[in-house]
C-alpha positions in Angstrom: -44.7 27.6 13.3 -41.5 29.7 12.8 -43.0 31.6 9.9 -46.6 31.8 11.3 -45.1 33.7 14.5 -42.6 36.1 13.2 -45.4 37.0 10.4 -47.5 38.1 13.3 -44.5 39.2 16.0 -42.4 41.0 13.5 -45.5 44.0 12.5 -46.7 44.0 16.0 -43.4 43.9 17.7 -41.7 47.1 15.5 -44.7 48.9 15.4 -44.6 48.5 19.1 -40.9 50.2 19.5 -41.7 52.8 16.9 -44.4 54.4 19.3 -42.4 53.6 22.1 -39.5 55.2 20.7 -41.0 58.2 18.7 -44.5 58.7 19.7 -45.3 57.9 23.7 -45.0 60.1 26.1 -42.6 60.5 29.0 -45.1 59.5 32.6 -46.3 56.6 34.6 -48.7 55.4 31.8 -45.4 55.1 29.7 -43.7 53.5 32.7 -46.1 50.8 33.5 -45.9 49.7 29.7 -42.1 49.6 29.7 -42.3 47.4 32.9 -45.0 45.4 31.2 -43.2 44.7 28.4 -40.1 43.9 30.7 -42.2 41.4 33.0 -43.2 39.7 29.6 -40.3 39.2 28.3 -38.8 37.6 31.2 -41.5 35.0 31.8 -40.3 31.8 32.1 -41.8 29.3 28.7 -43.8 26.8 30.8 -45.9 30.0 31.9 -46.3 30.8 28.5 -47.4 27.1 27.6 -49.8 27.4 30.4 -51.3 30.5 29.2 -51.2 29.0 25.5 -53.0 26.1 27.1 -56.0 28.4 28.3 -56.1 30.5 25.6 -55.5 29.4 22.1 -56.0 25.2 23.4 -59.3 24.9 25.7 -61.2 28.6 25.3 -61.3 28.5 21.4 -61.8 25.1 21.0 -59.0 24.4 18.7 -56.7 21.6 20.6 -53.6 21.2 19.6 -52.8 23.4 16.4 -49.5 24.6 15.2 -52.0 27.7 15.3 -52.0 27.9 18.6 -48.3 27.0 18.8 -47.6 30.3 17.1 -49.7 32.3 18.9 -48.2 31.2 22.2 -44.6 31.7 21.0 -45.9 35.3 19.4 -47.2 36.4 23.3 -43.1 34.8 24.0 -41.2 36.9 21.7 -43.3 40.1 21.1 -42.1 41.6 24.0 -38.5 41.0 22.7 -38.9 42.3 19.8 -40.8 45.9 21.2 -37.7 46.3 23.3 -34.9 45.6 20.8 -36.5 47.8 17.8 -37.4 50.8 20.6 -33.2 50.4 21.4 -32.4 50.4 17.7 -34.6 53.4 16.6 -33.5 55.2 19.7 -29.6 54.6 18.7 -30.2 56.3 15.6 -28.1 59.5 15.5 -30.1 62.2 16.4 -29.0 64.3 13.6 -30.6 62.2 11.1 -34.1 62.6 12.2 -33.4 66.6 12.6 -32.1 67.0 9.1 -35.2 65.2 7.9 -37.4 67.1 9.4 -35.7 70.1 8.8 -36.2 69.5 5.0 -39.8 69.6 5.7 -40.5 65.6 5.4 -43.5 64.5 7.9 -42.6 62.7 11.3 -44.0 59.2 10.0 -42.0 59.5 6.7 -39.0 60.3 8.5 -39.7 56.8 10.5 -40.1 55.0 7.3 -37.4 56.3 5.3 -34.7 57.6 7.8 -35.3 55.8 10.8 -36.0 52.4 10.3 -33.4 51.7 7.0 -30.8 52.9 10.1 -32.0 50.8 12.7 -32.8 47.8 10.4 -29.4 46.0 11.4 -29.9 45.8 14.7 -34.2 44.8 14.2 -32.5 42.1 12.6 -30.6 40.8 15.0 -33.5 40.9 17.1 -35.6 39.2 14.6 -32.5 36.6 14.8 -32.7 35.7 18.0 -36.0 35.9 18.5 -36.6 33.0 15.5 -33.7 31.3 17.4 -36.1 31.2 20.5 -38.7 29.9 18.3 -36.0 26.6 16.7 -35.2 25.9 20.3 -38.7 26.3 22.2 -40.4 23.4 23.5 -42.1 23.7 26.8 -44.8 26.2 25.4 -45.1 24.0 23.0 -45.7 21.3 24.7 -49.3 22.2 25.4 -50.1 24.0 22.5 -49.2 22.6 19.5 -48.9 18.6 21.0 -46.5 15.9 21.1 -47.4 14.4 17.8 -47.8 15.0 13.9 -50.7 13.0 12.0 -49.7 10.9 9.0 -49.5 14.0 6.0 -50.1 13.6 2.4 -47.7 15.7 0.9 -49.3 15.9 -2.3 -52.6 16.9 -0.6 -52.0 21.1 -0.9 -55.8 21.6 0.5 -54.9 23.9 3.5 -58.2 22.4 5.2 -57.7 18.5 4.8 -56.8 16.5 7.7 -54.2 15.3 5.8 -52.3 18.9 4.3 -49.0 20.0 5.3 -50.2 23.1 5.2 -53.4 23.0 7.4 -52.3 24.8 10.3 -55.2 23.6 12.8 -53.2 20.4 13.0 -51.2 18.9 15.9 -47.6 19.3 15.2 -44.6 18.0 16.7 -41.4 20.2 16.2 -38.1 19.2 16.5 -37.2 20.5 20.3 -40.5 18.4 21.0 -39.0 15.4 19.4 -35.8 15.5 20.7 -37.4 15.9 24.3 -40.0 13.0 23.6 -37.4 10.7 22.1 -35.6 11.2 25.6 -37.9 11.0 27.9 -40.9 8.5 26.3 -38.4 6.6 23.9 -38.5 2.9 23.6 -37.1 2.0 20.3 -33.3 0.3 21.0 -31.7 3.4 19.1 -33.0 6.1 21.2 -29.0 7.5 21.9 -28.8 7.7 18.1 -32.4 9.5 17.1 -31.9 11.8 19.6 -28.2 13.2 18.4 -29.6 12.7 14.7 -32.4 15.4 15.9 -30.0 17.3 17.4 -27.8 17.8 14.7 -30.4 18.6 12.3 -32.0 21.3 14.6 -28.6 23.3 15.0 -28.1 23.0 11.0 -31.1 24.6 10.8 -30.5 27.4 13.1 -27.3 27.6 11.3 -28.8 28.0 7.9 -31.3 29.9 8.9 -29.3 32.6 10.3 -26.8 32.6 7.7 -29.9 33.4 5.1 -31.4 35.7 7.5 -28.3 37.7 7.4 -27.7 37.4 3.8 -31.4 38.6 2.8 -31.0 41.5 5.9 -27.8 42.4 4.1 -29.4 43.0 0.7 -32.3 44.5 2.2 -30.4 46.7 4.1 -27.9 47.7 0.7 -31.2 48.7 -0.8 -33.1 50.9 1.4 -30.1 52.8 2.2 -28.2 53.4 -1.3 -25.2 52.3 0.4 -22.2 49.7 -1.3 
């Protein structure tokens, strides 16, 4: 679910702040968007659920999916992401962009080589916290992507068996969903003990996560800049 919606979130979200950073105009149109983006991003995650529920649940037909998970948690974190990369390409010095273009170089090269390697710290730490709203989530997930996983065959690598790991129109049941099911539905005598054990291998995983994250960002980031 993680990977599914920061496939889709990540191109749509930065292309988003690149036009509201560079290429939109100053006026009400411009306004309205920004408030947009700002209502969105401050909606609370049941809302979200609900909307998945309509959506990407009952109107395509679908039920539960880990699909549908992802695109619910995409419509969650997009907005996020549009803000934080506009920030970061707007904090870019303003010289750089003027001695690029001075040299001739086009407006969308100077994005892709000039703007974005500059700004690509601080998309990251977007990215980060965005993927740490995804480890965390479970209310829109809740009515999206279900409170269960089917019995998988992890040798079965046929993306549309029943049975595949990697069939994605699958009920799945994520770790926040299991920790909050354990909790509230539990009836096995060890409840106490699953639930920490869940706990303590969700916030592992954060940690890991972001500790990779920054690791890969901080190669990435070596490389498209030239710098030591």
């Amino acid at each position: 679910i993680l990977f599914i919606t920061m496939l889709i979130a990540l191109p749509l979200g930065i292309g988003g702040g690149i036009y509201m950073a560079e290429y939109a105009k100053p006026g009400k149109i411009t306004d309205i968007i920004r408030s947009c983006i700002e209502v969105l991003a401050s909606l609370p995650s049941i809302v979200i659920g609900m909307f998945g529920l309509l959506m990407f649940v009952n109107l395509t037909g679908w039920g539960y999916t880990i699909l549908g998970g992802a695109l619910a948690l995409t419509v969650f974190n997009l907005p996020v992401i549009v803000r934080v990369s506009e920030d970061a390409i707007r904090a870019v010095p303003r010289d750089l962009k003027e001695a690029s273009l001075a040299l001739g170089i086009t407006k969308w090269h100077t994005i892709k080589t000039v703007l974005l390697p500059s700004a690509f710290p601080s998309i990251l730490t977007g990215a980060i916290l965005a993927a740490g709203r995804v480890f965390g989530e479970a209310a829109a997930l809740l009515f999206t992507a279900g409170l269960s996983t089917p019995r998988l065959d992890y040798a079965n690598w046929n993306p549309f068996s029943a049975q595949s790991p990697l069939n994605i129109f699958r009920p799945a049941e994520t770790l926040a969903v299991h920790i909050w099911s354990v909790n509230t539905q539990g009836l096995i005598p060890d409840v106490e003990e699953v639930s920490n054990g869940s706990a303590a291998v969700l916030v592992l995983s954060v940690l890991v996560f972001n500790l990779l994250a920054r690791w890969i960002g901080s190669m990435i980031h070596k490389k498209v800049t030239a710098s030591k």
